[in-house]
C-alpha distance (Angstrom), angle and dihedral (degrees) to the residues before:
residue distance angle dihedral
X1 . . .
X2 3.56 . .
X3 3.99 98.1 .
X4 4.17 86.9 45.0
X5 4.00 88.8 50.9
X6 3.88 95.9 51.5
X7 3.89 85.8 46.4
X8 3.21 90.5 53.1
X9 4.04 111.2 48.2
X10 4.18 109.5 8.6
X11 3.36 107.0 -136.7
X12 3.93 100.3 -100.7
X13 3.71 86.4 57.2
X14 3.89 84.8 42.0
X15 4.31 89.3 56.2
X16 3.66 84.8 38.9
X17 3.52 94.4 58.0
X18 3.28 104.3 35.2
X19 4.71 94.9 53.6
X20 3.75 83.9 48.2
X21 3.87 95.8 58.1
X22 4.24 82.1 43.9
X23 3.80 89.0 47.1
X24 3.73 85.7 53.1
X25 4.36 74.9 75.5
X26 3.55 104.1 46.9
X27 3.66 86.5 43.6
X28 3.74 96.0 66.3
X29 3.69 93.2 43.0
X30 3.72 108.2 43.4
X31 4.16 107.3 30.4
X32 4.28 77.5 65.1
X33 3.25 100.7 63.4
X34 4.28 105.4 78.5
X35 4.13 75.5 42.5
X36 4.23 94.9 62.1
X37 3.43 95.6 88.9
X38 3.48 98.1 41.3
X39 3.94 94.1 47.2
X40 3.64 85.1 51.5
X41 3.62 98.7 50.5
X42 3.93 95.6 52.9
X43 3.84 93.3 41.1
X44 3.97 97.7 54.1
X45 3.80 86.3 -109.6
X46 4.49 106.8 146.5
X47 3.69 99.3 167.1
X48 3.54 112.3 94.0
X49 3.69 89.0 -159.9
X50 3.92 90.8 52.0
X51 3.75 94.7 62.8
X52 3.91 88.3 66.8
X53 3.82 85.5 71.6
X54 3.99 80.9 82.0
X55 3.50 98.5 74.5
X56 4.34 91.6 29.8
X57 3.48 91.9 55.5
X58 4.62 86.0 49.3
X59 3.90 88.7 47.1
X60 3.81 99.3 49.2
X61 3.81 93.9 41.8
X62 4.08 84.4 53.4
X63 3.68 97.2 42.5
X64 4.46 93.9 48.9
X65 3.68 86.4 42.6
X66 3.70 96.0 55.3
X67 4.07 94.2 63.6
X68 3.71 81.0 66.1
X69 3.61 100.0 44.3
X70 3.64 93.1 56.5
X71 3.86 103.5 63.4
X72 3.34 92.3 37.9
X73 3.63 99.4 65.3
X74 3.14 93.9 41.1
X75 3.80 84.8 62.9
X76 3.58 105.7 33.0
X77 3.74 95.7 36.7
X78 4.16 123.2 -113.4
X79 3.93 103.6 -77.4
X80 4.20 100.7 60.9
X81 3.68 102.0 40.9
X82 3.72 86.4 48.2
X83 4.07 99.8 51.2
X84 4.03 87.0 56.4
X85 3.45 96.7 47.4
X86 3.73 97.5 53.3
X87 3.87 86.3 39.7
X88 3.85 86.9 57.5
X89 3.65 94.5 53.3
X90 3.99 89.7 47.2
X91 3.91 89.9 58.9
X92 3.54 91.6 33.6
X93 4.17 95.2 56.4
X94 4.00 89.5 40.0
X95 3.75 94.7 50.8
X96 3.93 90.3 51.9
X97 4.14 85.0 68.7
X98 3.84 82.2 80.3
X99 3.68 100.7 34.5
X100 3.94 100.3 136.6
X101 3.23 109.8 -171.1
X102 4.67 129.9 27.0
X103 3.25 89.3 -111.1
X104 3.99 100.0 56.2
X105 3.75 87.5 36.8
X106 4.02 85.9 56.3
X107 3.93 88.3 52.9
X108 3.75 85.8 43.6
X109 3.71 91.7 58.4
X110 3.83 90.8 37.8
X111 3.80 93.2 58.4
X112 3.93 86.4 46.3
X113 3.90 92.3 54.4
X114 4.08 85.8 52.9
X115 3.94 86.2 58.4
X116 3.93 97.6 45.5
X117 4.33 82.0 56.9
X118 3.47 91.2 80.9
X119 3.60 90.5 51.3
X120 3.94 99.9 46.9
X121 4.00 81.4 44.3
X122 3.32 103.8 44.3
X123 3.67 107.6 42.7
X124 3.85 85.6 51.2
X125 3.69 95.1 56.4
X126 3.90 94.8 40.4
X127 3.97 89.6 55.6
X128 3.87 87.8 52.7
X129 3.83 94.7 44.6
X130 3.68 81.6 58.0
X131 3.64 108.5 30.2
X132 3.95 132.5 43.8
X133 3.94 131.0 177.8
X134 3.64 126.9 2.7
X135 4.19 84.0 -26.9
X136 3.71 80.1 73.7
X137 3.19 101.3 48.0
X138 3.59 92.1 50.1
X139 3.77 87.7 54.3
X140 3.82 90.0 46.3
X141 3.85 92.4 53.1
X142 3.80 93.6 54.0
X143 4.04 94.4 45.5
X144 3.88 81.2 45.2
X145 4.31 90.9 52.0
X146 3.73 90.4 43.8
X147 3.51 92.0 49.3
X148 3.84 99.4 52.8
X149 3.65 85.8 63.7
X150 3.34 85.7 82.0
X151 3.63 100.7 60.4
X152 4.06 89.0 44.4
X153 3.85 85.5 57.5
X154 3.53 117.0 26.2
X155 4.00 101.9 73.3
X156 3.81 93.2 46.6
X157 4.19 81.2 53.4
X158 3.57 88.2 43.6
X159 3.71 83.3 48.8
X160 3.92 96.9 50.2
X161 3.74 87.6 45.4
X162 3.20 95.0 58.8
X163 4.10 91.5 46.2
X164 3.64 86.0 52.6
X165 3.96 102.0 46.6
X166 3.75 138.4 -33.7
X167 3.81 135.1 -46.6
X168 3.95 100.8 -94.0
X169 4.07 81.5 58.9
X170 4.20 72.2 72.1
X171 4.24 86.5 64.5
X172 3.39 94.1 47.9
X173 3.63 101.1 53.4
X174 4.03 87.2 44.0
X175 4.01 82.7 55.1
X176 4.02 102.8 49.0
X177 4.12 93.4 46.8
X178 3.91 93.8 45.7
X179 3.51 80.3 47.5
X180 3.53 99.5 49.3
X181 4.27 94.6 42.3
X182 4.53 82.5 52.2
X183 3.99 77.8 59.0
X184 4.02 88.6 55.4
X185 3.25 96.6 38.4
X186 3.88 100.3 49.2
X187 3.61 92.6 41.5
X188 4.11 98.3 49.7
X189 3.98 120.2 12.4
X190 3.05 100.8 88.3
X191 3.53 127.2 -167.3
X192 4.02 122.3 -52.7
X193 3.56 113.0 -179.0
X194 3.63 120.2 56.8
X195 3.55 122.9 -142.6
X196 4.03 96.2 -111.6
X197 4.05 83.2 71.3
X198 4.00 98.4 42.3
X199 3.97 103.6 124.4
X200 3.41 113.4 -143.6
X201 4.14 123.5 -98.3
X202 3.98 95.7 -123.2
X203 3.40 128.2 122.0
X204 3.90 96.7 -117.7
X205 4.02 82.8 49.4
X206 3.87 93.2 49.4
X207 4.15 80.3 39.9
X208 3.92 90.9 53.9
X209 3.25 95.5 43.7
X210 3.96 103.1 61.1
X211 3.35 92.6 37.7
X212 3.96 96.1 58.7
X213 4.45 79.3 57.4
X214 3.51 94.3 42.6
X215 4.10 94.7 56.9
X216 3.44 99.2 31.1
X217 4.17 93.9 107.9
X218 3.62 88.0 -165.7
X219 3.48 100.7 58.0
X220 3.43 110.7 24.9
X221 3.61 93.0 56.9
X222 3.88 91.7 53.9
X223 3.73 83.8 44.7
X224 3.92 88.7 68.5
X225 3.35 101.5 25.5
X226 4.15 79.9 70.7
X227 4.24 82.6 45.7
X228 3.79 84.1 68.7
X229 4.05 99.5 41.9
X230 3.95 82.1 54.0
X231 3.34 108.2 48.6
X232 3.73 85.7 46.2
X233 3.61 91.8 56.5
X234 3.80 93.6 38.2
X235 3.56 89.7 54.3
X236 3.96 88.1 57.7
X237 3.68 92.1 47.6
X238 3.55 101.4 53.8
X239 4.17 93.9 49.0
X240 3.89 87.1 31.4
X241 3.85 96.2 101.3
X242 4.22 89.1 44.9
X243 3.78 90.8 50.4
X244 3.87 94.9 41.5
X245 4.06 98.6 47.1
X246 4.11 101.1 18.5
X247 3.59 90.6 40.7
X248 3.92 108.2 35.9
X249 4.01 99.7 18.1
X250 4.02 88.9 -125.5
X251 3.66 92.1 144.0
X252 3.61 115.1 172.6
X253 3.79 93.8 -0.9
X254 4.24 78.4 71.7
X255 4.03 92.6 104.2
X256 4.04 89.8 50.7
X257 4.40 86.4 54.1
X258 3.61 87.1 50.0
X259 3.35 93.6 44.8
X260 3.50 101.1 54.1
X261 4.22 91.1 55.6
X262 3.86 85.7 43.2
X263 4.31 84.1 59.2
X264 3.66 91.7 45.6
X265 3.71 92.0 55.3
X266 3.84 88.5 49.9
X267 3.76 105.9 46.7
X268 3.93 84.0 51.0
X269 3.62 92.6 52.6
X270 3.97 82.0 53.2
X271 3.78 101.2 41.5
X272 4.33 83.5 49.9
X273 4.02 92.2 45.1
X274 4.38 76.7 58.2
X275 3.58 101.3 45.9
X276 4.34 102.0 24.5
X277 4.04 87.6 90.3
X278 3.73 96.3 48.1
X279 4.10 97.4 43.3
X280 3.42 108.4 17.1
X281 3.31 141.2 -118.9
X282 4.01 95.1 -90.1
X283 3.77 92.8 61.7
X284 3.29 105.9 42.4
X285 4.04 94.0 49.8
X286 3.78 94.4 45.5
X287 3.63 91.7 49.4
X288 3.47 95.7 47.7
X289 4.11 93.9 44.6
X290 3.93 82.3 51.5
X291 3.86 90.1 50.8
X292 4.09 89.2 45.3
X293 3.75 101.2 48.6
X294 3.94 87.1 45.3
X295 3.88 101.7 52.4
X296 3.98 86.1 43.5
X297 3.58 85.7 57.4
X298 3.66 87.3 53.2
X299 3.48 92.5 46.3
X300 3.69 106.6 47.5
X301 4.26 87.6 51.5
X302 3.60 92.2 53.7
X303 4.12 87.0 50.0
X304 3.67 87.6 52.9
X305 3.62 96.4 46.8
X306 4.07 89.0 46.7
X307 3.84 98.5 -126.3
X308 3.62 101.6 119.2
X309 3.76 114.0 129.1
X310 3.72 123.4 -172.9
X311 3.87 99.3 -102.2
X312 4.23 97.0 42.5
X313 3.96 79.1 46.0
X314 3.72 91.8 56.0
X315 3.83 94.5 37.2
X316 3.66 99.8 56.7
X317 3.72 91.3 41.7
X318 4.18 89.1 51.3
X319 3.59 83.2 60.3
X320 3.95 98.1 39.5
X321 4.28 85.1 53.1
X322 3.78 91.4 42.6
X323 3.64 91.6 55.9
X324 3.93 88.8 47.4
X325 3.62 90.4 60.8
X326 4.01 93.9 61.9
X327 3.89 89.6 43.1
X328 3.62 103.8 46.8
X329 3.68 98.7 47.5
X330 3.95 105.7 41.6
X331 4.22 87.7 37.6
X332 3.78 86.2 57.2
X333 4.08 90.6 47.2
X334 3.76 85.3 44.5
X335 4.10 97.2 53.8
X336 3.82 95.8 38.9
X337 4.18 87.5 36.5
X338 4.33 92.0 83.9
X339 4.20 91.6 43.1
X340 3.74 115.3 68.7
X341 3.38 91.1 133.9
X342 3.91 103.9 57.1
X343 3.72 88.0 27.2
X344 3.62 93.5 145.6
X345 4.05 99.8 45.6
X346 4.31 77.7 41.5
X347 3.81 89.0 63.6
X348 3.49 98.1 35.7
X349 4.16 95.4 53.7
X350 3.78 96.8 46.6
X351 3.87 86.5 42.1
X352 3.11 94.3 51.6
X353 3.91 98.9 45.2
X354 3.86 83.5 40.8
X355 3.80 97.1 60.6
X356 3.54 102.3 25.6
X357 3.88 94.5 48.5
X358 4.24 87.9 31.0
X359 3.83 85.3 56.3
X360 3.84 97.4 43.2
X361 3.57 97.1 49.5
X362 3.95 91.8 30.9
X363 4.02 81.8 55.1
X364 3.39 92.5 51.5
X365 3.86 104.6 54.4
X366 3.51 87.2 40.4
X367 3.85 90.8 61.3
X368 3.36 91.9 48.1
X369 3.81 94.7 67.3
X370 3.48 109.2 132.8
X371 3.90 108.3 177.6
X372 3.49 89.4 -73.0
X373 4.49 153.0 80.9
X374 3.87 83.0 -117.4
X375 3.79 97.2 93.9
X376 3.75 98.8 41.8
X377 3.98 90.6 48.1
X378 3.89 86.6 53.8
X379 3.37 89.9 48.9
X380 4.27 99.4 50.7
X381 4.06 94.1 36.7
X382 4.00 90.8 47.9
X383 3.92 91.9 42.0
X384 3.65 93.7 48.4
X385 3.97 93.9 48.6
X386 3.82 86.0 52.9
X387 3.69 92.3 46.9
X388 3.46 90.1 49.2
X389 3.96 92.1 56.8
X390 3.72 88.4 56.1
X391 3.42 89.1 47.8
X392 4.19 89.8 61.4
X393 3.87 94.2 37.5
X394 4.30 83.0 58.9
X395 3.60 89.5 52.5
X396 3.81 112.4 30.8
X397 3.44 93.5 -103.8
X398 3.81 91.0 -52.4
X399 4.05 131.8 124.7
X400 3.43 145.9 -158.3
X401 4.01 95.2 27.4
X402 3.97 89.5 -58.2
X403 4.23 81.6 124.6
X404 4.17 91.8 38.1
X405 3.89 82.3 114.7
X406 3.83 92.8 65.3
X407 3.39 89.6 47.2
X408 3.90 100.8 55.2
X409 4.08 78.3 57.5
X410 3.47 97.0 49.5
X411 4.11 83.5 46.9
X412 3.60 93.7 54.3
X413 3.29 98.3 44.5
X414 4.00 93.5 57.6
X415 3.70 91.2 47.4
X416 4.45 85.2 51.8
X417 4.12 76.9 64.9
């Protein structure tokens, strides 16, 4: 299987691939965001606030979805499972052209979320079928640099979209490059599960299954320690175009701020795809979490006293989103690392509990923007602390790979299951 996969897709094509389905994700969130007020403004929406409930509404639909996803392609194999999900999010972001009213565009945007599961699942599970160790990780990196493209990108198109026409232009252009990657992916993934590991579609299967996640120590706590890095980042997102034109009066030149974080995010992703092989992926994310929670810190005192000018602002959060780049990717490796053999349900639980509980919390902060950085420094220092904890529970209390011996137990005792 392996020798006819590599045939098949090489493995640039493979990374290629696999960041573009992700993107598919980012997409959906981040080309909105110049749109919000615009959205808002044709659907009778006033609360500034309220318009968030666009990209909550995406994120929760992807996150419930993804429990779903999980078990069934595990079942049914990657390829199938994958070709309706997309297809849902097609109809889903061409039907929102017509939404009439918020509310039905929320449900639009809900229903969209659903299809991009399969994607967030899929891609995930297809990486481990193919990938194992700090190999994956490497792998995970690149998809992970490719994939913040997206965000770098997609509000300045959102932005020239909305300079050339009106918002549900936004929906189309979703449509025709989901489209367009379905076309990729039906023509050239080919299949990555064989049959001989196909776990059955019983309850007691599905049962099994989550339960092996759930008690793995190993990787469920790095599965919510990346809950925590999410939600914190969510919660920027979703207030990000408040605090970037509100706050610092940068008006159009928004997309080109949010950019520049987006980049940050990337060339760490890169710089940890070079260096992930040679340190490890237990360094390199404690040390970065350590680095995170300590600039928040910084951060959220210099909120509180009320010096916080626009270019120590966008330094300490360059470092902040540099530092999330190291954590995301290896702490991702790390949860789905002990799991090959519920890789699917794997991805589909932390996903899940990812989005869901990234969106939730991410909601939260974002409601609590009050004119100020105050609530989106809470939000990073307090998320990283958490994180952090997780971090310790993984590793008996250990960092930087001093407890990597427990951990090869742990891994061989999910692969006895």
């Amino acid at each position: 299987m392996s020798d006819h996969f590599t045939r098949v897709l090489s493995r640039p094509e493979f990374i290629a691939l696999m960041a573009a389905l992700m993107a598919l994700n980012a997409l959906a969130i981040d080309v909105m965001l110049p749109a919000l007020p615009y959205m808002g403004e044709a659907l009778g929406v006033t609360s500034e606030n309220e318009r968030q409930f666009v990209i909550t509404s995406y994120m929760i639909g992807m996150g419930v979805a993804q429990l779903a996803f999980g078990p069934l392609t595990d079942r049914f194999g990657r390829r199938a499972p994958l070709l309706v999900g997309m297809g849902l999010y097609i109809v889903a972001a061409i039907a929102a052209i017509f939404a009439p009213t918020f509310g039905a565009l929320l449900v639009l945007r809900f229903v969209q979320g659903m299809g991009a599961a399969s994607v967030r699942v899929i891609s995930t599970a297809v990486i481990r079928d193919r990938y194992e160790g700090r190999a994956m990780a490497e792998v995970m990196s690149l998809v992970f640099m490719v994939f913040m493209a997206i965000p770098i990108i997609a509000p300045g198109i959102g932005q020239v979209i909305l300079l050339l026409g009106e918002w549900h232009n936004i929906f189309i252009f979703m449509g025709l490059l989901a489209a367009a990657f379905w076309l990729w992916t039906y023509i050239r993934l080919p299949e990555t599960l064989p049959i001989a590991s196909r776990r059955p579609l019983s309850l007691k299967a599905v049962v099994d299954g989550f339960v092996i996640v759930f008690t793995n120590r190993v990787a469920f706590s790095y599965g919510l320690a990346g809950t925590f890095l999410f939600g914190a980042l969510f919660g920027f997102i979703s207030s990000s175009q408040q605090i970037y034109v509100d706050i610092y009066g940068l008006g159009v030149y928004f997309p080109v701020a949010f950019a520049g974080m987006a980049g940050l995010m990337g060339v760490s992703s890169f710089t940890n795809s070079k260096i992930v092989s040679r340190f490890g992926m237990r360094r390199l994310s404690h040390g970065a979490m350590l680095v995170f929670t300590g600039v928040s810190a910084i951060w959220l005192a210099l909120a509180l006293i009320g010096f916080l000018p626009l270019w120590l602002f966008f330094s300490l959060l360059a470092i902040i989103m540099f530092s999330f780049g190291w954590s995301a990717s290896n702490m991702n490796s790390l949860s789905m690392e002990p799991l090959g053999a519920v890789a699917g349900t794997a991805a589909a639980v932390f996903g899940f509990i990812q989005t869901v509980g990234g969106a939730l919390i991410g909601g939260y902060v974002g409601q609590m923007f009050n004119g100020t950085t105050i609530p989106a420094a809470t939000g990073y220092f307090t998320m990283g602390v958490l994180a952090l904890i997780c971090i310790l529970v993984a590793e008996n209390g250990k960092l930087f790979g001093v407890g990597e011996q427990n951990s090869h137990a742990d891994m061989s005792h999910a692969g006895a299951h």
